[in-house]
VEXFILO-48661 format. One record per residue (C-alpha): residue number from 1; x, y, z. Coordinates in pm, 1 decimal. Last residue first. Example, Ala and Ser with C-alpha at 12.3 -4.5 7.8 and 13.67 -1.06 7.14 Angstrom:
+------+----------+----------+----------+
| pake |        x |        y |        z |
+------+----------+----------+----------+
|    2 |   1367.0 |   -106.0 |    714.0 |
|    1 |   1230.0 |   -450.0 |    780.0 |
+------+----------+----------+----------+
! end
This chain:
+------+----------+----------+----------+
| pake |        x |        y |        z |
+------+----------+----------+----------+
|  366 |   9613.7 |  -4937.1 |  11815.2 |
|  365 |   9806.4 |  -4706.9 |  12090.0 |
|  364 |   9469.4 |  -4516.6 |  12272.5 |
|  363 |   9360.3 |  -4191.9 |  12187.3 |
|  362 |   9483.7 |  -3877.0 |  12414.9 |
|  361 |   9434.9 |  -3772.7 |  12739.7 |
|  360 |   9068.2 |  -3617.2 |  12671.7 |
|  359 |   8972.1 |  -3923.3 |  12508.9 |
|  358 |   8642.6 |  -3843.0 |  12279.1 |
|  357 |   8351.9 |  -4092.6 |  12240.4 |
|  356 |   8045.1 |  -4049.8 |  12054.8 |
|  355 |   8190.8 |  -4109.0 |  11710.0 |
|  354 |   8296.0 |  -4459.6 |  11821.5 |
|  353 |   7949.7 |  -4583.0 |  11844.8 |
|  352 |   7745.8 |  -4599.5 |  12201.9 |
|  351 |   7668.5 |  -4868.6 |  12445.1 |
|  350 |   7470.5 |  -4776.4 |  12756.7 |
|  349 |   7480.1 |  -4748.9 |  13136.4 |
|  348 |   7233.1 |  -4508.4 |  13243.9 |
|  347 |   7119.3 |  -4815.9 |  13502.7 |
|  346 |   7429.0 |  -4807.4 |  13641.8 |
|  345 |   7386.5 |  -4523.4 |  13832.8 |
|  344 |   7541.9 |  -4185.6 |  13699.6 |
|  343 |   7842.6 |  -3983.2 |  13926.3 |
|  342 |   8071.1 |  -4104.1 |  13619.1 |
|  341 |   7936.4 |  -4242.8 |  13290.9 |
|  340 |   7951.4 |  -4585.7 |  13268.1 |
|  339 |   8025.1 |  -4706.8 |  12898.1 |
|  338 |   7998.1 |  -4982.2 |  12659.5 |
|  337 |   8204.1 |  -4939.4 |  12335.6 |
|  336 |   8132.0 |  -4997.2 |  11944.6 |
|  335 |   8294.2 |  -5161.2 |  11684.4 |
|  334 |   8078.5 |  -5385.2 |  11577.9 |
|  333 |   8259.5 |  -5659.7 |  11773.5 |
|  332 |   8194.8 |  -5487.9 |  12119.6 |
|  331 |   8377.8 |  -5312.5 |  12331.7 |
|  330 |   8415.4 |  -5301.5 |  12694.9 |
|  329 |   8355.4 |  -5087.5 |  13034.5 |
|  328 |   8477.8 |  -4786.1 |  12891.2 |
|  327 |   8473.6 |  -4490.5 |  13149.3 |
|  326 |   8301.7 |  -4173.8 |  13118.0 |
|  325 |   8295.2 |  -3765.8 |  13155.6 |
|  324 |   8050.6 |  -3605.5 |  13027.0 |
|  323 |   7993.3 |  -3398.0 |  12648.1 |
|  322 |   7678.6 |  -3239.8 |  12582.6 |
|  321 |   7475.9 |  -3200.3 |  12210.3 |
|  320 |   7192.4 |  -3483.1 |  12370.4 |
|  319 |   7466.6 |  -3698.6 |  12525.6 |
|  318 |   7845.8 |  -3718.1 |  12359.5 |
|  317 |   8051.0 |  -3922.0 |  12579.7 |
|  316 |   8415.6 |  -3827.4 |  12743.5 |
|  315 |   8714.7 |  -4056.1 |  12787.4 |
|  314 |   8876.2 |  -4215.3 |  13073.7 |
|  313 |   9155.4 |  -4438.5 |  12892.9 |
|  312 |   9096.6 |  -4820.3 |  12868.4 |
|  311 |   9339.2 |  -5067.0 |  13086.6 |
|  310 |   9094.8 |  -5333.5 |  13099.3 |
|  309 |   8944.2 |  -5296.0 |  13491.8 |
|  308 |   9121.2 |  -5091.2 |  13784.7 |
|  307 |   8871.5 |  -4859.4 |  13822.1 |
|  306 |   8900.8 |  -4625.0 |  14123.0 |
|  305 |   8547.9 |  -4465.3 |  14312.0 |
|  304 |   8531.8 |  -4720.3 |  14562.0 |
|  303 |   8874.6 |  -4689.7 |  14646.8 |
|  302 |   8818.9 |  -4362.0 |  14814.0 |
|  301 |   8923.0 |  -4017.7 |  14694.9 |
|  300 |   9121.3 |  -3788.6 |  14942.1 |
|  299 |   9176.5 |  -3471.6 |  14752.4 |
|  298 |   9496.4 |  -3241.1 |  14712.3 |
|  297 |   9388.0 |  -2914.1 |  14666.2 |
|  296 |   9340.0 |  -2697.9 |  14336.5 |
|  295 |   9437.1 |  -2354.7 |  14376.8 |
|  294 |   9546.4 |  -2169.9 |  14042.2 |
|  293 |   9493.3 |  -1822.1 |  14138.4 |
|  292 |   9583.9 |  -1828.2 |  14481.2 |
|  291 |   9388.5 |  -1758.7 |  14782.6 |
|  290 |   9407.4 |  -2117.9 |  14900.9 |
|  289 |   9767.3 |  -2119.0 |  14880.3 |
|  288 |   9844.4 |  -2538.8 |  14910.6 |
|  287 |   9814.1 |  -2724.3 |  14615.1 |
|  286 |   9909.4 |  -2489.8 |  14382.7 |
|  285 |   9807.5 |  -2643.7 |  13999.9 |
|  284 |  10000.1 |  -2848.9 |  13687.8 |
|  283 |   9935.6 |  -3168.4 |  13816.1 |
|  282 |   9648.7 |  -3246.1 |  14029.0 |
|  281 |   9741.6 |  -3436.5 |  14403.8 |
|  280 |   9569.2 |  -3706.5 |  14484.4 |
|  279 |   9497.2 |  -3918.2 |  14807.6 |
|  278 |   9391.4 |  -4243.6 |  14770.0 |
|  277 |   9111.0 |  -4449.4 |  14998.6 |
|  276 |   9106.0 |  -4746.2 |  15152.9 |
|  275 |   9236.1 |  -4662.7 |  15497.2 |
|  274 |   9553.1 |  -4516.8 |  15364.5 |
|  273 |   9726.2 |  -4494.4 |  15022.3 |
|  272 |   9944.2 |  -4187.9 |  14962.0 |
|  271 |  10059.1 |  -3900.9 |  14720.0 |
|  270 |   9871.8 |  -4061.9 |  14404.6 |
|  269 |   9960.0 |  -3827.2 |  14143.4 |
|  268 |   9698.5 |  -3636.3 |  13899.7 |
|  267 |   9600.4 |  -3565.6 |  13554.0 |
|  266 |   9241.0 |  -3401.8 |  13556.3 |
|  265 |   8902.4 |  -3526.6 |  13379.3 |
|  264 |   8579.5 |  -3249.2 |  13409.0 |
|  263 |   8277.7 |  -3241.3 |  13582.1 |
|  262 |   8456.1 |  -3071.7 |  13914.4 |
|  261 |   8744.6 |  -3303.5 |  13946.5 |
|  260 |   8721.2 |  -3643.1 |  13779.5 |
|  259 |   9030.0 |  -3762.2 |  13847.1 |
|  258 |   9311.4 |  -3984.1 |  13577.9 |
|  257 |   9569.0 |  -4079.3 |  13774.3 |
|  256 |   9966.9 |  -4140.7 |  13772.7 |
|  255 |  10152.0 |  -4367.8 |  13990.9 |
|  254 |  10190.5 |  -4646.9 |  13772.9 |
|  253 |  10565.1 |  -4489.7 |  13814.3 |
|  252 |  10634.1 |  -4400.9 |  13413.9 |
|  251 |  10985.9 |  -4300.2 |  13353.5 |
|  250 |  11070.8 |  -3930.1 |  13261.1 |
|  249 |  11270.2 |  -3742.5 |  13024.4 |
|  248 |  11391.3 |  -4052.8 |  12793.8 |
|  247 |  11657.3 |  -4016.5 |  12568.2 |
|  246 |  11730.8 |  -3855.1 |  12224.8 |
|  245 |  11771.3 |  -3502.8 |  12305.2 |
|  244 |  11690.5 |  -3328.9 |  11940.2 |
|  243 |  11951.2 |  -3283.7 |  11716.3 |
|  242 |  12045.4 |  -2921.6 |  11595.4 |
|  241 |  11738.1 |  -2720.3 |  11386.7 |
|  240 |  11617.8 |  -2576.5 |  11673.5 |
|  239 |  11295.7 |  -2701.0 |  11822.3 |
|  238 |  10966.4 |  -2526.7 |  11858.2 |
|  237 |  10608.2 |  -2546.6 |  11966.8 |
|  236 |  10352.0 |  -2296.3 |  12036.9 |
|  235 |  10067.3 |  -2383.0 |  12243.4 |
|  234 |   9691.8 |  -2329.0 |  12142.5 |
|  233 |   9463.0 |  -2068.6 |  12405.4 |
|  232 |   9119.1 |  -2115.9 |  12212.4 |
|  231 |   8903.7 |  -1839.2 |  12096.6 |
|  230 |   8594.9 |  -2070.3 |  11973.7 |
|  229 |   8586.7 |  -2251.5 |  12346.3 |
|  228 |   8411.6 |  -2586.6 |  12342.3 |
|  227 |   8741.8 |  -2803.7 |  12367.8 |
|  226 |   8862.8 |  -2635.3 |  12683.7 |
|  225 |   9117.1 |  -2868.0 |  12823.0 |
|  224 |   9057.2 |  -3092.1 |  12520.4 |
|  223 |   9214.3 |  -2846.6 |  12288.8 |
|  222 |   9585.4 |  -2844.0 |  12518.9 |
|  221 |   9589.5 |  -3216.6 |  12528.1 |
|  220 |   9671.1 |  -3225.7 |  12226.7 |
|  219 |   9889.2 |  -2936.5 |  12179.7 |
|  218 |  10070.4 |  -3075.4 |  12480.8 |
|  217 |  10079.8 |  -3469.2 |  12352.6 |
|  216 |  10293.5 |  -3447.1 |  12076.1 |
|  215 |  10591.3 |  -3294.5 |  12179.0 |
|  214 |  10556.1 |  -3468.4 |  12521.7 |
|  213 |  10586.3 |  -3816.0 |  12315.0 |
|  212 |  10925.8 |  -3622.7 |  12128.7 |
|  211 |  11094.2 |  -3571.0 |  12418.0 |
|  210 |  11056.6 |  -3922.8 |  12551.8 |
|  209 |  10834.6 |  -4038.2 |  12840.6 |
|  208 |  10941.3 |  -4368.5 |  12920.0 |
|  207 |  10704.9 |  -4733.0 |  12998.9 |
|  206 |  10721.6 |  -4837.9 |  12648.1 |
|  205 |  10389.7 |  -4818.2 |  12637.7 |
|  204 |  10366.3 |  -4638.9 |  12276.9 |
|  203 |  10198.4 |  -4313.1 |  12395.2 |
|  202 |  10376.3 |  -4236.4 |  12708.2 |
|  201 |  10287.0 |  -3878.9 |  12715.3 |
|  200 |  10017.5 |  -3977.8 |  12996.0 |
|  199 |  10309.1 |  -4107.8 |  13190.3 |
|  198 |  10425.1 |  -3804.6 |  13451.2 |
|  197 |  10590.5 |  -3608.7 |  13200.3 |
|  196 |  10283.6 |  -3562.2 |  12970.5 |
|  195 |  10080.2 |  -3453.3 |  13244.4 |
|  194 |  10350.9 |  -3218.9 |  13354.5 |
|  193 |  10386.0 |  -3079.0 |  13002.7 |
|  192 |   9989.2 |  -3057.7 |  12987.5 |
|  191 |   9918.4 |  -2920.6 |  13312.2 |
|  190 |  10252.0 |  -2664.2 |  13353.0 |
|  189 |  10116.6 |  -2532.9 |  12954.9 |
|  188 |   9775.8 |  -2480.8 |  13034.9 |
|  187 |   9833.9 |  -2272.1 |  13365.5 |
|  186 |   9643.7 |  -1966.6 |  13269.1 |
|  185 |   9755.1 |  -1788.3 |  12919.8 |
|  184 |   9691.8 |  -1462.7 |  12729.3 |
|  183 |   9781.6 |  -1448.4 |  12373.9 |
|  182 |   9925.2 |  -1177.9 |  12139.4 |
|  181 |  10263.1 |  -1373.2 |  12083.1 |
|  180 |  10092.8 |  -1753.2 |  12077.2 |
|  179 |  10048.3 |  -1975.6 |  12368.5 |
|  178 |  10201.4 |  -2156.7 |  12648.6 |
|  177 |  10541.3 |  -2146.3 |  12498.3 |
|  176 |  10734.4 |  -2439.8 |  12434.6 |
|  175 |  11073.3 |  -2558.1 |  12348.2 |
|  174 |  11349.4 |  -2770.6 |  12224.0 |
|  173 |  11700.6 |  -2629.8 |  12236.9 |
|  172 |  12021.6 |  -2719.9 |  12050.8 |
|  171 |  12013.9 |  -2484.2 |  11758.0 |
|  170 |  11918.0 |  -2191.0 |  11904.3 |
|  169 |  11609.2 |  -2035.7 |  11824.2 |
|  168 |  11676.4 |  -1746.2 |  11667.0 |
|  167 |  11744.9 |  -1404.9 |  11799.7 |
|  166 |  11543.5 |  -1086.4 |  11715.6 |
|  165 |  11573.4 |   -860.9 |  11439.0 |
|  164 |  11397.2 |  -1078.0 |  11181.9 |
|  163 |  11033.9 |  -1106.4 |  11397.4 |
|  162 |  11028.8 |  -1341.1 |  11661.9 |
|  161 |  10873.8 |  -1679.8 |  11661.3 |
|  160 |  11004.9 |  -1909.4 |  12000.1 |
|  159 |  11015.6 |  -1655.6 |  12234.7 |
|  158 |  10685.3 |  -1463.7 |  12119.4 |
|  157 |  10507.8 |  -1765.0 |  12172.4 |
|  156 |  10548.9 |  -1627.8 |  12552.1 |
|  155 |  10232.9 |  -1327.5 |  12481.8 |
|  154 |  10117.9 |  -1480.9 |  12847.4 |
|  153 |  10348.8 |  -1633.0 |  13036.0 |
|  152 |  10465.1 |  -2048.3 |  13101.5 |
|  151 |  10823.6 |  -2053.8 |  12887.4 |
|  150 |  10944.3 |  -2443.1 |  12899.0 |
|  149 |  11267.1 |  -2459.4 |  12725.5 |
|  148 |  11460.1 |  -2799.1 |  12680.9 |
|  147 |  11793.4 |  -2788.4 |  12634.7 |
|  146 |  12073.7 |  -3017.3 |  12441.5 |
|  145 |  12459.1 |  -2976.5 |  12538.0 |
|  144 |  12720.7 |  -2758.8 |  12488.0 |
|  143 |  12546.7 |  -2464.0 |  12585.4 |
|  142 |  12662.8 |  -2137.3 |  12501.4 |
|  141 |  12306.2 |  -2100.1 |  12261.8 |
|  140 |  12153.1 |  -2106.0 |  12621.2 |
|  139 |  12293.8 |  -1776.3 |  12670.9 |
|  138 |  12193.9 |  -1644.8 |  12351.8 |
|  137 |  11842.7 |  -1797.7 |  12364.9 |
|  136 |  11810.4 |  -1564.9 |  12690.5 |
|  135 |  11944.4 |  -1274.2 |  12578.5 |
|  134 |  11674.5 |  -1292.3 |  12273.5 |
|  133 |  11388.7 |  -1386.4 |  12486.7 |
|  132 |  11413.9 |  -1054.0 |  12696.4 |
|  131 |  11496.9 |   -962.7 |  13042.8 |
|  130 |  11343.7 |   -669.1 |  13230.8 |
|  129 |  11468.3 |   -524.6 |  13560.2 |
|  128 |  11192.7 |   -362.6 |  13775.2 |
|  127 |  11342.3 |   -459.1 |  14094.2 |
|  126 |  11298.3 |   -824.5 |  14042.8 |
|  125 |  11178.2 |   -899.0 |  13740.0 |
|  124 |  11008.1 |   -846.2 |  13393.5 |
|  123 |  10948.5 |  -1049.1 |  13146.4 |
|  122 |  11007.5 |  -1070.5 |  12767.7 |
|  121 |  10878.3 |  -1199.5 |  12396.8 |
|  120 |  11067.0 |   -991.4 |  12098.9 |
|  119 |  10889.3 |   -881.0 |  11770.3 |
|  118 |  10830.9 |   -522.7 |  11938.3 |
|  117 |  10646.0 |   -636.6 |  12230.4 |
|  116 |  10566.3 |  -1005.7 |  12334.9 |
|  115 |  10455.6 |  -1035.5 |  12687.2 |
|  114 |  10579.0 |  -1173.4 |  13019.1 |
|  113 |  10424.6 |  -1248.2 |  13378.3 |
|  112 |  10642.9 |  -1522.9 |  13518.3 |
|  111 |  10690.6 |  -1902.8 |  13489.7 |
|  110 |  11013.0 |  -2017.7 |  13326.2 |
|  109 |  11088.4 |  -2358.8 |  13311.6 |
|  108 |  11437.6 |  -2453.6 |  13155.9 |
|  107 |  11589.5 |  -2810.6 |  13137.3 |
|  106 |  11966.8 |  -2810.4 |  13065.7 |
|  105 |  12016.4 |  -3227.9 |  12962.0 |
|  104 |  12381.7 |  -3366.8 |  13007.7 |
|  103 |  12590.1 |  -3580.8 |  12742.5 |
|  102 |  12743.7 |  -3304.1 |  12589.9 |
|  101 |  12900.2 |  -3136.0 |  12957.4 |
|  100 |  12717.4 |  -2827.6 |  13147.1 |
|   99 |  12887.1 |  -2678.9 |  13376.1 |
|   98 |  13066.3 |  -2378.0 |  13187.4 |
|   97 |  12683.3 |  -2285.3 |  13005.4 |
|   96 |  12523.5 |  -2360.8 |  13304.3 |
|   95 |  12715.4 |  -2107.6 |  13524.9 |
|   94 |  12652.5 |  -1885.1 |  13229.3 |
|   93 |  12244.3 |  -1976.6 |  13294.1 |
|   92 |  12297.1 |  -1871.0 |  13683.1 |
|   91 |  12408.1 |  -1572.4 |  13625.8 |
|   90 |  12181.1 |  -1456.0 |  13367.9 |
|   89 |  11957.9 |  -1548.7 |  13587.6 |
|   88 |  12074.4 |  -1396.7 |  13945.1 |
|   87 |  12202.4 |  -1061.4 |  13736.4 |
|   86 |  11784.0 |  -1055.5 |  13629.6 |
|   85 |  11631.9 |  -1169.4 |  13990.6 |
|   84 |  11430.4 |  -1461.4 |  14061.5 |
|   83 |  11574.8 |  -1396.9 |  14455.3 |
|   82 |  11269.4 |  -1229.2 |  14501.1 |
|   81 |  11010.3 |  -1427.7 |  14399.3 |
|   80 |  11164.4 |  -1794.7 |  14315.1 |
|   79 |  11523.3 |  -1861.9 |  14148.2 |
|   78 |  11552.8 |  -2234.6 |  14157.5 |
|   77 |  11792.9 |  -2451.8 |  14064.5 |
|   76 |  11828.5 |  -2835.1 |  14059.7 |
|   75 |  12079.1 |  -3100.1 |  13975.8 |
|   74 |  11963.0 |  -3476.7 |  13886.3 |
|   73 |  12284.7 |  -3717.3 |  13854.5 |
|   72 |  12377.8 |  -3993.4 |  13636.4 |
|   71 |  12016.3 |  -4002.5 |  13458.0 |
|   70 |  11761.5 |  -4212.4 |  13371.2 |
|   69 |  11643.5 |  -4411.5 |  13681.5 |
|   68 |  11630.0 |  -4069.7 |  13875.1 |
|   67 |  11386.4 |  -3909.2 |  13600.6 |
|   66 |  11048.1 |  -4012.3 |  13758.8 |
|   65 |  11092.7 |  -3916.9 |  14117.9 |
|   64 |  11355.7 |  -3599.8 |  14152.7 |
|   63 |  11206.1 |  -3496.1 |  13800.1 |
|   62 |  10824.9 |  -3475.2 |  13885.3 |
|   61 |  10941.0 |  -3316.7 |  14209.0 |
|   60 |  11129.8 |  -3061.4 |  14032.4 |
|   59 |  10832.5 |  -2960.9 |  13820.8 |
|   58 |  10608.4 |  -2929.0 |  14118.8 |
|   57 |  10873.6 |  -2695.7 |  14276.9 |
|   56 |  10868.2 |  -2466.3 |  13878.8 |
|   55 |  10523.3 |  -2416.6 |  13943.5 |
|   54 |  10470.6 |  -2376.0 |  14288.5 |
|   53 |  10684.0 |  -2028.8 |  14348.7 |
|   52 |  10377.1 |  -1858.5 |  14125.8 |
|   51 |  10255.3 |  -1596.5 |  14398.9 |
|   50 |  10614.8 |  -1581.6 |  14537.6 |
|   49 |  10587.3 |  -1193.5 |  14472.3 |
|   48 |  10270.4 |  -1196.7 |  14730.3 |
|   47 |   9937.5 |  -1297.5 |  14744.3 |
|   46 |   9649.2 |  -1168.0 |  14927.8 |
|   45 |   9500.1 |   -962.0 |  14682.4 |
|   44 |   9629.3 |  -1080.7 |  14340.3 |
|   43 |   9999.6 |  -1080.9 |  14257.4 |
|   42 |  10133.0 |   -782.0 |  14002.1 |
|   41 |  10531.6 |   -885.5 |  13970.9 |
|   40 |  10493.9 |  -1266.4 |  14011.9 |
|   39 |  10752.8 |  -1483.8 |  13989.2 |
|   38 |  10917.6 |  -1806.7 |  13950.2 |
|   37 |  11248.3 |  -1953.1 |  13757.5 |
|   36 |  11359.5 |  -2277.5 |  13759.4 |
|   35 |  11658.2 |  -2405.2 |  13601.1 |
|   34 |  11694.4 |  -2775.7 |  13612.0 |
|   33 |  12023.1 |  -2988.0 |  13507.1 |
|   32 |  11943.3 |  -3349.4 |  13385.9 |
|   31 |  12280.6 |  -3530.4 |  13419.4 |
|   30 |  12482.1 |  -3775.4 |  13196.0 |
|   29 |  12578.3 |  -4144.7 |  13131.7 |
|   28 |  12176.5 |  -4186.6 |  13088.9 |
|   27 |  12039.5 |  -4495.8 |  13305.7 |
|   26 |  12032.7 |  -4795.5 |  13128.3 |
|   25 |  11666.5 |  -4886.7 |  13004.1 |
|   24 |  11459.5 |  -5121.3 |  13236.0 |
|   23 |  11172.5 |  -5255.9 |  12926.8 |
|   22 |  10810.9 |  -5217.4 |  12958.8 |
|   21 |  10685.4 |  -5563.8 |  12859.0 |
|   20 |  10405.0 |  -5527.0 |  13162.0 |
|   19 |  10318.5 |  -5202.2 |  13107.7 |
|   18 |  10356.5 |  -4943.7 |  13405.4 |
|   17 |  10013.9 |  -4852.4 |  13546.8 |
|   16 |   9795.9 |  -4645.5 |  13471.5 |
|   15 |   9449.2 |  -4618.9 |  13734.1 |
|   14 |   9157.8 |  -4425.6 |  13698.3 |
|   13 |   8994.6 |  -4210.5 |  13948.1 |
|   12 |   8643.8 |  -4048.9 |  13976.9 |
|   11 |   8629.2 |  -3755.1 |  14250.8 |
|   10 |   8302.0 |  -3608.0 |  14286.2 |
|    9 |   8142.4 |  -3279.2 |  14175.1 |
|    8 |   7995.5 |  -3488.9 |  13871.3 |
|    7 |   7758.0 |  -3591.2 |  14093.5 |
|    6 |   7431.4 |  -3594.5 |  13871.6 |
|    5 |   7112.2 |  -3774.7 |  13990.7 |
|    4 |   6961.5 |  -3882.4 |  13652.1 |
|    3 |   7051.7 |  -3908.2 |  13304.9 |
|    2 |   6738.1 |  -4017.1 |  13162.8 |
|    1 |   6839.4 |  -4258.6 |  12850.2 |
+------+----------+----------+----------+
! end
């Protein structure tokens, strides 16, 4: 095979939609309460304190339109560049901590600068005020129901495995830091957790994301973001040795996508269909500061370039020691899969064994 006139700068989509025996679940008898806390205390040129103000706004979208079938009531907070301050915190978790009733979910994303020093991961804020892991697991150990902990800063593994003098995990929270204690991060952790919320977690079909799905798809996902690098940037994971939230996070919309962005497969929403074409927006990145760090715009990709056939994942193909991006166009009875790869002509079409293929969302349910 020549692989010949390459346009992997394109936009590829695939479609998933909602499976047909997808059950409608009662709603939750309780709330999902979000926390979200934003900002940046050394901004690049051009950007300001509210730098990182997306992050924890694309997370409450993904809740006010996937989790309203699940629970009574969704509440959110946000404490963004200035106002993200260390009384308005602490504040704001005790107010949790009086709200919150058994049957609710807290939900926590935290997306600042922050390090791990002296066993202990922490941030600073507003006014030079610092805040450190340990004061906040012992505010959300007040809770009296489960919480979920999303900490997105470098050194933030810190939070979840201090040394002896520091707090525990408490017993009721689930969480994840975008990498280990001595680790520097980029937005790995918002893609995959938002990925995962929006229905590529969903890895038995039931047509809900439960806690336990997004447990297993972030580290996952995580080594097929950058699958070639030696030094990778791997997730920590941890839950508290209470009972883990039983119900569903998120329900999946059939609105989520699979785009090729730049030679490589991104998780994305469809934020309108017009004129035959779709317009996208990537999860986990700023779609609208153009100076900032993680800019990634929506895109308006035609129909042409969606596949709507058999339901397979995108994956990626092995060619000559190089990986590109693919879709499945069957399988045979050997075993083995016909594929298209993306920006190609159908003439590089060809059918390859198992070992060739990798699914950067995830393998497929058997």
């Amino acid at each position: 095979m020549t692989l010949s006139a390459n346009r992997l700068g394109c936009a590829a989509i695939l479609l998933f939609s909602l499976p047909c025996g997808a059950q409608e679940a009662a709603p939750q008898s309780g709330r999902l309460l979000f926390l979200g806390v934003a900002y940046d205390e050394a901004p690049p040129k051009g950007q300001t304190v509210d730098h990182y103000n997306y992050a924890p706004d694309n997370f409450s979208t993904m809740f006010r339109t996937q989790s309203k079938e699940l629970f009574r009531e969704i509440v959110i907070t946000t404490l963004k560049g200035d106002r993200a301050t260390r009384a308005a915190v602490l504040r704001s978790l005790r107010s949790l901590s009086q709200e919150a009733q058994p049957q609710d979910l807290v939900f926590l994303y935290w997306g600042t600068h922050g390090a791990t020093e002296d066993g202990d991961w922490g941030a600073n804020l507003p006014g030079g005020d610092g805040i450190s892991g340990s004061e906040l697991k012992a505010e959300l150990a007040k809770l009296s129901c489960p919480a979920v902990v999303a900490i997105s800063t470098c050194g933030s593994g810190g939070f979840i495995r201090p040394d002896r003098k520091t707090v525990d995990l408490p017993s009721n929270v689930t969480a994840f830091a975008a990498c280990r204690p001595q680790q520097t991060t980029n937005n790995e952790l918002d893609i995959t957790l938002l990925e995962a919320l929006a229905g590529f977690g969903d890895a038995d079909g039931s047509g809900d994301v439960s806690i336990q799905e997004v447990r297993n798809y972030v580290p996952r996902r995580y080594r097929m973001l950058s699958p070639e690098d030696d030094l990778e940037t791997l997730p920590v994971l941890g839950q508290g040795d209470g009972d883990v939230f039983q119900g569903s996070l998120t329900r999946v919309t059939g609105q989520h996508v699979a785009a090729l962005h730049d030679g490589a497969w991104h998780g994305a929403t469809i934020l309108n269909r017009k004129n035959g074409a779709l317009t996208v927006r990537y999860l986990g990145w700023d779609p609208v500061s153009r100076n900032a760090a993680f800019f990634l715009p929506d895109e308006l990709v035609p129909l042409d370039r969606v596949d709507l056939a058999g339901g397979e994942p995108p994956v990626e193909v092995e060619w000559n020691g190089t990986w590109y991006p693919a879709l499945i166009l069957g399988r045979t009875s050997q075993g083995r899969f016909r594929i298209h790869y993306i920006g190609y002509p159908e003439s590089d079409d060809e059918t390859v064994p198992a070992k060739r293929i990798r699914y950067p969302f995830g393998s497929p349910s058997p």
